[in-house]
TORBA-127727 format. One record per residue (C-alpha): residue in one letter; x, y, z. Coordinates in steps of 0.1 Angstrom, whole numbers, plus 5000, padded with zeros to 4 digits. Example, Ala and Ser with C-alpha at 12.3 -4.5 7.8 and 13.67 -1.06 7.14 Angstrom:
A512349555078
S513749895071
END
This chain:
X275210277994
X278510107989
X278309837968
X275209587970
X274009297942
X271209057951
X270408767936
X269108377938
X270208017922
X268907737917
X270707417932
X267707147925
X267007027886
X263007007887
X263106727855
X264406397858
X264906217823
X265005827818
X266505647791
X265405307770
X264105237743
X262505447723
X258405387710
X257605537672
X254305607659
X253405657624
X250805967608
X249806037575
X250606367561
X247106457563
X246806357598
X250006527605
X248706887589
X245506847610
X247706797642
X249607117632
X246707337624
X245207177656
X248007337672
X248307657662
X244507757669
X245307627707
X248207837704
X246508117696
X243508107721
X245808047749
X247508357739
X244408557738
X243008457769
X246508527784
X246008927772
X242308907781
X243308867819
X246809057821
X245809367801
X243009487826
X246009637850
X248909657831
X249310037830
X252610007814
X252409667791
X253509437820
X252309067807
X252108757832
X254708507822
X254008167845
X251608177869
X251207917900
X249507857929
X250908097959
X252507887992
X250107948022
X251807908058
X249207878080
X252107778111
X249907858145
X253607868162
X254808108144
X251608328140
X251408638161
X248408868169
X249909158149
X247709518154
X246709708122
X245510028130
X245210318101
X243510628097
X239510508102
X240610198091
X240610008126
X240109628113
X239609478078
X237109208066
X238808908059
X237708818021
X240008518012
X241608298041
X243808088020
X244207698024
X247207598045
X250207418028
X253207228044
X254807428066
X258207588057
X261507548080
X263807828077
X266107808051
X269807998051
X270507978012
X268408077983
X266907817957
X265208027929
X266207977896
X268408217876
X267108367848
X269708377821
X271608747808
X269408647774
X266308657789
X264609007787
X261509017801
X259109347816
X259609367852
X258309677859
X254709697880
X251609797866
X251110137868
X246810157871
X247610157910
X249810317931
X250410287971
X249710597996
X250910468026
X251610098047
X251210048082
X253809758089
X253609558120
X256709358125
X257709058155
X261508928145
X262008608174
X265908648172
X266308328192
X268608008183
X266807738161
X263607988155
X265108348133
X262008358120
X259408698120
X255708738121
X254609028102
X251009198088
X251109488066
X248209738055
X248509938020
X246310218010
X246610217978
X244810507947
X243510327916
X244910507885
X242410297860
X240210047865
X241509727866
X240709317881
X243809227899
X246409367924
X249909337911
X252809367941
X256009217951
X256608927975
X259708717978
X260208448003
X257208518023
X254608258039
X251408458033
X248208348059
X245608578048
X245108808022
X242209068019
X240909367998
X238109648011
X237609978000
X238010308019
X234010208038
X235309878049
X233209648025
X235009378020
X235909327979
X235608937969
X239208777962
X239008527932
X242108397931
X245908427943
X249308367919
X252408427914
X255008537886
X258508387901
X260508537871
X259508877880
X258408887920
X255208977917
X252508827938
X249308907920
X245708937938
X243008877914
X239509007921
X236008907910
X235109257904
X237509527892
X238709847916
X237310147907
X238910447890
X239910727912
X239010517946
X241110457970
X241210097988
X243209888011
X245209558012
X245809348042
X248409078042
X249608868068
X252308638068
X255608498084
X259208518071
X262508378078
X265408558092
X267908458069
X271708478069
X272308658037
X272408948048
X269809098026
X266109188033
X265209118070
X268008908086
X270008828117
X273208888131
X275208818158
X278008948179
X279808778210
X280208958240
X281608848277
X281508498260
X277808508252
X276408518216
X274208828213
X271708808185
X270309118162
X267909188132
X268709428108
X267409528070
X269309588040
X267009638015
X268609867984
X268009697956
X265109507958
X264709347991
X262009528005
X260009257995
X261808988015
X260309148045
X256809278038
X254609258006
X255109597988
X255309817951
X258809787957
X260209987927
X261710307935
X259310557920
X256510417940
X257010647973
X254810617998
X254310708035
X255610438064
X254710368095
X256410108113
X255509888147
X257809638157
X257609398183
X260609338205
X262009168238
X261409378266
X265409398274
X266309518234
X265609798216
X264609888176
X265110188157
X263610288124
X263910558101
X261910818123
X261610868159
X259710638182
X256210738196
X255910708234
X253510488239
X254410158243
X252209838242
X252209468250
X252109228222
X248908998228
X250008658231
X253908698241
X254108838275
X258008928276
X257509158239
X256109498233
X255309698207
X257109978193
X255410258170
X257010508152
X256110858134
X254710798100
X257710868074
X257811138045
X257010978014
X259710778002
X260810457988
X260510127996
X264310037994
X265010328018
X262410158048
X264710058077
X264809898113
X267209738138
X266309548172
X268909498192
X270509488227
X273209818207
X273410118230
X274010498213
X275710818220
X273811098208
X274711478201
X271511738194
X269511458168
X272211278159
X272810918175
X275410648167
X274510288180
X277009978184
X277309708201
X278509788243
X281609698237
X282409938208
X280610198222
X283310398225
X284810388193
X281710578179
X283010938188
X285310998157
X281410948137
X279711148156
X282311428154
X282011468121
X278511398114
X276611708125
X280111868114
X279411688074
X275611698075
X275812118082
X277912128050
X275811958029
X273112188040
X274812498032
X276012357998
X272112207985
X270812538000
X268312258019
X267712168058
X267811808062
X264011678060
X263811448091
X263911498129
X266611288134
X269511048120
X270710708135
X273710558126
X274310198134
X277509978131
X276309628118
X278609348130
X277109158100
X276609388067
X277109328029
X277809628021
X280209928033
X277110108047
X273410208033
X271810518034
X268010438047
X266710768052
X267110868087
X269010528100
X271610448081
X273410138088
X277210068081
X279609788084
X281509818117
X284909918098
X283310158082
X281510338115
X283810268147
X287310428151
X289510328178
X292910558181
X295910368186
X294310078169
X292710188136
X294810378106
X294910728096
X294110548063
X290710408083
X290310738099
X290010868064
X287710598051
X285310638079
X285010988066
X284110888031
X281410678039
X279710888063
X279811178039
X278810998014
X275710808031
X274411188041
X275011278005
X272511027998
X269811198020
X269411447994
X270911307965
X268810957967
X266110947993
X265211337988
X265111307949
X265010947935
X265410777904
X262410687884
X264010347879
X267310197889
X268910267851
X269710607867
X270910447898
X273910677890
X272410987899
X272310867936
X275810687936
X277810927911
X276311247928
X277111097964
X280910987953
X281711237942
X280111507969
X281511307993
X285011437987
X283411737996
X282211628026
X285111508035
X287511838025
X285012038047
X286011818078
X289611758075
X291111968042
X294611858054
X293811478037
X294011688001
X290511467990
X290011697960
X293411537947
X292611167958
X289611197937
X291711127910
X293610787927
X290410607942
X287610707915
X288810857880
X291210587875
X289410307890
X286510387864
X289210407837
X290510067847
X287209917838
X285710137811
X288610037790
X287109717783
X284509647755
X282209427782
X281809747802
X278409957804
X276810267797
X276710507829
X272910457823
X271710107817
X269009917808
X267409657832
X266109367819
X265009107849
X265309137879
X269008977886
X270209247871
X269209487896
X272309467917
X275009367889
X274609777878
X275809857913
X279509877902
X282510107894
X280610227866
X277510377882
X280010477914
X283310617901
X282610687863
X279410887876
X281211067898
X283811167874
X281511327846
X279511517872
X282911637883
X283711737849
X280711877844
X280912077873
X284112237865
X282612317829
X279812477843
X282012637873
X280912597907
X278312867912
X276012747885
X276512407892
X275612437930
X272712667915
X271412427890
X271212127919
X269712387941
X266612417918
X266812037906
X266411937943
X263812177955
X261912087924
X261611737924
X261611697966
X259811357976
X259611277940
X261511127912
X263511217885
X265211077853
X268711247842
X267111407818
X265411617842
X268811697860
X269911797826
X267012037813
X267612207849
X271312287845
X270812397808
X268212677819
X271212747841
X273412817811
X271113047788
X272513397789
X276313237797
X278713147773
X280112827792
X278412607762
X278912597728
X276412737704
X273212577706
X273912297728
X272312157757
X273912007785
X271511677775
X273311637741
X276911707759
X276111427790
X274411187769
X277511087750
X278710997779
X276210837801
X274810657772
X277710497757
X280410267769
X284110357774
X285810697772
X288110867745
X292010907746
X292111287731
X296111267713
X296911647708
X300111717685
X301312097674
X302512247645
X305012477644
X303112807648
X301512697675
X298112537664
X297212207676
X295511947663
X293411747683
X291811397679
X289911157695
X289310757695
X288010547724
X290410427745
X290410077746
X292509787763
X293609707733
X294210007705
X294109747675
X290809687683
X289110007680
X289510037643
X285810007639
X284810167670
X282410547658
X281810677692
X282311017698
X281911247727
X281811627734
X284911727751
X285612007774
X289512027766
X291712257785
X295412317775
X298112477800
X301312577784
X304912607802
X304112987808
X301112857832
X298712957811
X295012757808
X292812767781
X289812607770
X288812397738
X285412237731
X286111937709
X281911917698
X281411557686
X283511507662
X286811287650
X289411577646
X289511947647
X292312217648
X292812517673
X294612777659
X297212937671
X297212797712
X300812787719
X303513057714
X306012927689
X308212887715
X307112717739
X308712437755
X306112147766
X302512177774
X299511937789
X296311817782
X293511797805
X294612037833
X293811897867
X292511597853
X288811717851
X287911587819
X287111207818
X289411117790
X293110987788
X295511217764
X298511107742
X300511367727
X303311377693
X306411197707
X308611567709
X306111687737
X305911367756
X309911397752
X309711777768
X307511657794
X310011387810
X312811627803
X310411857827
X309511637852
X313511547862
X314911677895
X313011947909
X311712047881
X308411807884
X307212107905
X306412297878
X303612047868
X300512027894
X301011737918
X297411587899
X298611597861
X302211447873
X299611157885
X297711137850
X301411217832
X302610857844
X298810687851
X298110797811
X301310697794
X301810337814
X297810247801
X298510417765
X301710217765
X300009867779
X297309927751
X299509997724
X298810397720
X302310477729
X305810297733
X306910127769
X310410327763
X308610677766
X305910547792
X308310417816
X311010697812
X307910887828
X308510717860
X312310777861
X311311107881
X309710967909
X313010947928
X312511307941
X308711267939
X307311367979
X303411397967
X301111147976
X298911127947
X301911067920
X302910777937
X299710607943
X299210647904
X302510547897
X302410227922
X299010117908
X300010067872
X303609907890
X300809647907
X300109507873
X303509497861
X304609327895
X301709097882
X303509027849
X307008927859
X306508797892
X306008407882
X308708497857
X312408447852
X313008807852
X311408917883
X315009047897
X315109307868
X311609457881
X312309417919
X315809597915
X314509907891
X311709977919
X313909957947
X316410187932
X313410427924
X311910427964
X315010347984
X316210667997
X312610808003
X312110478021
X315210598042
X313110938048
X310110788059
X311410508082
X308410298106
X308110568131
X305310798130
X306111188135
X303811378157
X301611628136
X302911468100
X301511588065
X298411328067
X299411228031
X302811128044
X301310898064
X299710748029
X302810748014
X304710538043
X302010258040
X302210248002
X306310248003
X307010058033
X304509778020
X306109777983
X309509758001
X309109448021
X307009297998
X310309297974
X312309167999
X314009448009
X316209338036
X316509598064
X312209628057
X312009248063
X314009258095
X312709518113
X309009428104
X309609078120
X311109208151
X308609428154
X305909118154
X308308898174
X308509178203
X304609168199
X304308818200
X306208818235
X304609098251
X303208988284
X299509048271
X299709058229
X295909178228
X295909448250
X299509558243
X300609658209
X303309958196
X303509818166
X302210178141
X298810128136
X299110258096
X302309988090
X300209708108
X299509508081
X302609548063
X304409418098
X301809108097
X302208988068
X305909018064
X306008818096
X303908578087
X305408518049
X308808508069
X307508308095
X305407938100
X302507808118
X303507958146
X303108308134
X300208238115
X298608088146
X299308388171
X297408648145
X294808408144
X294008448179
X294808828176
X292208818150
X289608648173
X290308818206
X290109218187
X287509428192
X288009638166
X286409588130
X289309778112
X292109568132
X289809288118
X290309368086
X293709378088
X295109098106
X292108888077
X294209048050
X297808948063
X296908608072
X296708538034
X300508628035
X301808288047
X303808048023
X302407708037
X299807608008
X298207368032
X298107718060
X296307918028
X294107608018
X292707568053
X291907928052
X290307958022
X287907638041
X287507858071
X286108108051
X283307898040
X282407778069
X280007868096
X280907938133
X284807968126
X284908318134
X284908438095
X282208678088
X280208628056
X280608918043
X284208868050
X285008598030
X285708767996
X288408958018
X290208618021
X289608517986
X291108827973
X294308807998
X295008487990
X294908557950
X297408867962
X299908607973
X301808447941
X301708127957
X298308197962
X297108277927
X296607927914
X295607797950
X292408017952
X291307937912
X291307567918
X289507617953
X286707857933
X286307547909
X286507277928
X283807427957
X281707597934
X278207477945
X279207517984
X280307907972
X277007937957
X275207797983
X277108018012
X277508317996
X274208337970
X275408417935
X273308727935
X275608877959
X278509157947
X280808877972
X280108597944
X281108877915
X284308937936
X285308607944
X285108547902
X286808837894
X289808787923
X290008437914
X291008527877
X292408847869
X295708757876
X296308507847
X299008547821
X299008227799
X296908067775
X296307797798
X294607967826
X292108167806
X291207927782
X290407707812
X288407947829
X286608037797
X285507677795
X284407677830
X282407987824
X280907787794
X279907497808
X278807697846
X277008007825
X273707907841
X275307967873
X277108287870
X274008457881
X274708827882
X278608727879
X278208687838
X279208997833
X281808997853
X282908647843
X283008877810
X285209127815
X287908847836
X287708657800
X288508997781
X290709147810
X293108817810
X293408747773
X294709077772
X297209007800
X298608697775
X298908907749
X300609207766
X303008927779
X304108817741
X304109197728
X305709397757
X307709157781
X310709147761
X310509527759
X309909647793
X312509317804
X315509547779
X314409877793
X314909777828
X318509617818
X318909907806
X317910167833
X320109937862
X323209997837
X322810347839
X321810367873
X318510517868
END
């Protein structure tokens, strides 16, 4: 998946206090000790009668914390006759109709309470029982004023140990009627229902207990609301020929399964499915396998039927998915793409590559795909970029649907990302799971980084295998530099912080140690080693330690390890601590090198006490192109005799940028290596280490490893750079310096130094396309062109805004466009900075009239562009608000665009803090839009001012972060290191660019 986090807040205060005056009453000190001792014995036989009742089923220590009486629906509108058919199972006694409560409206925002960062508690189940199959029935009425579903679900589940109560989860579920019978059908007596809110768990207590090694089942019926979070079971809509179309879809990963039927929804609890679902007779539904052929009415609604589907392989719970809808599919051999009508046709780039991505992956695990088929969907309405449910996986409509002469090469390429890595997933994921979501890394570092394979296999023209280093290694860098990052592998403590571990860390950082790890290994043991690790544990789970003791039979007999290591001491140091080292290499002069290493940090002053040590595959290549290797094993410092000739001129560290460490060097070979890098000579240098030459010594500069005067003289090269990837690097690290001066006096200095640097390859470039271009030229004409106008470069400003004027007048603006689809959204949003309401109106209609998600995007992201604080004020509103044509989970996109604009920065912190509740209640602060929108908001401050407010807003709102606290977190640490970067460097960086326009570059 790409990117989820669930979670819910409280908006209600449950105690009311009153003030007066206040009553005292007097004890003696006798009295007073009999009250205390009094106490403590109630104290302590609550306690024990507590353990008396939770210990009988908790297989692995779970304890109930607060336990309530469960909310019964018993709604005869809403209730369905739902058919529960399994095995010779055909009906099931009902032992405990529960009393009806009020009945519950549906609801569009969460109101359960956070439970505070502090807070540890057990969430895991029970493990005395264990579920071997469901049989769902489902009937979603996707109907204005209703969204609500009927649903009954049947678990057979084993009994491990004997035990008096049925632990499971439920979450936002009306439940009707609950019963228990063993595998004969004889009912078992139910003596009471609760619940434990802090941990999801509905609990079904029993008068007698289960018995070991029996088998029994568990009947549930119940209603639910189709909500508008998009998680769990909810709606979405679409508007076609001027009709709203409604849809229900599921988005389950982390722990939303239970939103939509009562489960053991942990991921090592795999079980077989088999899903019914009752839909309208004119719309169709989908699940993870392929639909039986029968299909029957549903008793009771004469315009629904029923459809059935194969039983699943065994499998997750967060992995269960199904769609109804009015979509329509193209299919190739057992591979289908759904959308809605309308974008039907922009489904044929997917299903290109697909069977052409899916074949790969085959060859490369050395496994067929398990299932008869895969669906792809495009959701209008989706959290996150796409989600890998085994056998339908479901995507965000950018992410799916490519229209040519309307969507990017740079949306092209995306599209081919996420569909590789969603297929990566059906091995690395669904195949092979997690025991527990600590290791969600396995499935998202594994299928990062493969997917860059995937993606190589379809179209090796895009160069992935070098991008890796630009969109993961030093996105992962960015973060892990900060002391309020996270282990690769991290403990779970409740369950908010699920989805929070769903982040750069598991994604990026994951994918760059298994990436090092693979070129340690070298490719034919490494694809040998997952070979065996996924044949071995095939519809099963796994820890990484398993993964590890696999790869390190792999290595006996070799000599790719040092002495008497496993690969589980190498990986732990770094899955199991935080950050990552700098590695500064300096030579003597006979050639030997000593080597150290530190962890990197945003700050190098505050590492003094940091002890962390990693093992480091180092690899050297001298100016004679010559590679060797050098295990630093765990320790501070070591020396390597005699690696370089006496002679020689410059050499690197890192080679290719495998290893997942930054590397400093003794100021003569920095010196030698910007020498190098001048005029053509850059060539000499792979086109990936002249990226982490200028991506290393900006960060070691900014942290204080290295001086500003050697860092920057790094980029003084780039004037003959052609290559993608250097650019990218370079241009990321000029972001946050464009950051730094652009609210300052001193802005011109910056603005005229990059000009200088990009000017005449800007010249080269130009707007126009060339047929059959480089594909990375293409890259490079977004990145340059954008940085250009965005500076105010004249000739880039004036033919951007005749390009949108001639577009504006065109006879029919949304049907005719020549504008270059990869320059679009430089072209809008110069126009629209440059322009008024007028401009700002005319994309807004463009924005409502496309049919195409990725020209959606786009037009969103320059609309943010404008100058008018009331235009950006009214937008940020929009985005908020229901029915205006603003997506959900679309609204972080404005956020963020808006805090891109300066005039914007301060605009969207006050909105954040000044609508904070109405965030909350719209977006649900468990969501990875509520992190973003903190984190956006924030991470552009450079005074005292604005981070010591915002740190007093987190203090006083801390309850409220939800999931955010972490984040919240690293804004606090990230900013107070922007103010003091602004009093140490400015002055520095301001003299060196004086400097540099003297002399011309």
């Amino acid at each position: 998946m790409t990117h989820n986090h669930h979670e819910n807040l409280s908006m209600m205060d449950a105690v009311t206090t009153k003030y007066g005056r206040t009553s005292f009453v007097t004890v003696s000190k006798t009295l007073a000790i009999m009250l205390v001792v009094i106490f403590f014995i109630c104290l302590i036989a609550t306690g024990l009668l507590v353990y008396s009742f939770t210990s009988t089923c908790a297989g692995n220590g779970t304890e109930l914390i607060t336990n309530e009486s469960i909310k019964i629906e018993d709604s005869e509108s809403a209730r369905v006759p739902l058919k529960c058919e399994h095995n010779h199972h055909d009906s099931l006694p009902v032992s405990s109709t529960l009393p009806p409560s009020t009945t519950t409206q549906p609801s569009t925002t969460s109101t359960a309470s956070p439970v505070l960062k502090s807070e540890i508690i057990d969430i895991r189940l029970p493990r005395s029982i264990l579920p071997e199959s469901y049989v769902v029935h489902l009937v979603p009425f996707i109907q204005v004023n209703n969204f609500t579903f009927s649903g009954e679900v049947t678990i057979l589940i084993n009994v491990l140990e004997s035990c008096n109560n049925i632990t499971l989860h439920s979450v936002e579920l009306n439940l009707r009627n609950i019963a228990v019978s063993n595998i004969k059908n004889q009912s078992v007596t139910i003596k009471n229902i609760e619940t434990v809110e802090q941990k999801d768990f509905l609990v079904i207590i029993l008068m007698d207990p289960l018995e070991k090694n029996q088998q029994y089942y568990i009947n549930i019926e119940y209603n639910g609301v189709l909500n508008n979070m998009l998680e769990g079971f909810y709606r979405s809509s679409y508007v076609e020929n001027n009709t709203t179309r409604w849809l229900a879809a599921t988005q389950f990963q982390a722990t939303d399964a239970r939103k939509a039927f009562p489960c053991f929804d942990e991921p090592s609890m795999k079980a077989r499915f088999q899903i019914n679902l009752g839909r309208l007779k004119n719309m169709t539904s989908i699940s993870n396998m392929r639909k039986l052929n029968t299909t029957e009415p549903v008793e009771g609604l004469p315009d629904y039927v029923w459809d059935s589907y194969e039983e699943t392989v065994k499998m997750s719970t967060y992995l269960v998915a199904f769609v109804i809808s009015d979509f329509r599919f193209i299919k190739s051999g057992e591979f289908s793409i759904w959308a809605r009508p309308s974008a039907l046709s922009q489904a044929e780039y997917s299903l290109e590559i697909g069977p052409k991505v899916l074949k790969y992956y085959e060859q490369f695990f050395g496994i067929k795909y398990p299932l008869p088929k895969i669906d792809m969907v495009a959701i209008p309405d989706f959290s996150a970029g796409a989600m890998e449910n085994w056998g339908l996986i479901t995507y965000r409509e950018p992410a799916l649907l490519y229209q040519k002469g309307v969507s990017s090469k740079a949306s092209q390429q995306r599209i081919a990302h996420v569909v590789s890595h969603e297929l990566a997933h059906q091995w690395f994921g669904n195949l092979v799971t997690p025991v527990w979501w600590e290791d969600i890394w396995l499935n998202e570092g594994f299928a990062t980084y493969v997917e860059y394979l995937g993606s190589y296999a379809v179209n090796p023209k895009w160069k992935d295998l070098d991008l890796f280093l630009i969109s993961d290694l030093h996105q992962a860098f960015t973060l892990d530099a900060l002391k309020t990052s996270h282990p690769i592998s991290v403990k779970v403590n409740n369950p908010d912080e699920v989805g929070d571990i769903f982040d750069r860390i598991a994604y990026s950082k994951g994918a760059s140690v298994i990436r090092m790890m693979q070129h340690f290994l070298g490719e034919k043991l490494f694809q040998k080693g997952l070979n065996i690790y996924l044949k071995s544990r095939a519809y099963d789970n796994a820890a990484q330690d398993d993964l590890w003791e696999t790869f390190t039979q792999q290595t006996v007999g070799t000599k790719v390890l040092p002495n008497n290591t496993t690969i589980k001491e190498i990986m732990d140091s770094w899955t199991l601590q935080t950050g990552y080292p700098v590695v500064t290499i300096t030579r003597n002069s006979n050639g030997d090198l000593s080597i150290r290493q530190e962890r990197f940090l945003l700050e190098a002053a505050r590492q003094s006490l940091d002890k962390t040590l990693w093992w480091i595959p180092i690899t050297i290549l001298d100016d004679d192109d010559r590679t060797q290797a050098i295990w630093l094993e765990n320790k501070r410092n070591i020396t390597a005799e005699k690696v370089l000739k006496s002679d020689c001129k410059w050499f690197l560290g890192n080679v290719h940028q495998y290893g997942y460490y930054r590397v400093n060097y003794d100021i003569q070979n920095w010196q030698a290596l910007v020498k190098r890098l001048q005029g053509n000579g850059h060539k000499l240098i792979p086109a990936r280490n002249r990226a982490q030459i200028v991506d290393d010594a900006l960060k070691l500069a900014s942290a204080g490893y290295l001086s500003y005067d050697i860092a920057l003289n790094t980029t003084l090269y780039l004037k003959y750079e052609k290559e993608y990837v250097p650019w990218k690097a370079a241009l990321t690290n000029f972001e946050f310096l464009y950051n730094m001066f652009v609210r300052s006096a001193h802005f011109d200095k910056f603005k005229t130094y990059m000009l200088a640097i990009m000017t005449d390859f800007y010249k080269e470039l130009t707007f126009k396309e060339i047929p059959n271009e480089d594909p990375t030229m293409v890259l490079n004409r977004m990145e340059i062109i954008n940085l250009m106008c965005r500076l105010g470069h004249k000739e880039c400003v004036l033919e951007a805004v005749l390009q949108f004027q001639n577009w504006r007048n065109s006879p029919n603006p949304d049907k005719e466009n020549l504008i270059n689809p990869d320059l679009r959204e430089t072209v809008y949003c110069t126009a629209i900075a440059d322009g008024g309401q007028e401009e700002w109106n005319f994309a807004w209609n463009r924005y409502l009239n496309t049919n195409v998600g990725a020209d959606e995007e786009i037009i969103l992201s320059a609309l943010a562009c404008s100058k008018e604080i009331w235009i950006l004020s009214r937008y940020l509103e929009w985005s908020l608000t229901e029915n205006l044509g603003i997506r959900k989970h679309d609204a972080v996109r404005v956020f963020a665009a808006v805090a891109e604009n300066p005039i914007g920065q301060d605009l969207v912190y006050r909105f954040m803090k000044t609508n904070w509740k109405r965030i909350i209640s719209y977006l649900g602060s468990s969501s990875m839009f509520f992190s973003s929108i903190i984190r956006t908001s924030t991470e552009k401050f450079t005074t005292e001012e604005e981070v010591n407010d915002f740190k007093s807003f987190f203090e006083r709102k801390r309850d409220e972060f939800g999931v955010a606290v972490r984040t919240a977190q690293q804004s606090i640490e990230q900013v107070e290191s922007n103010t003091r970067w602004r009093q140490k460097h400015f002055d520095t960086i301001t003299k060196w660019l004086e400097t540099a326009i003297k002399m011309n570059l």
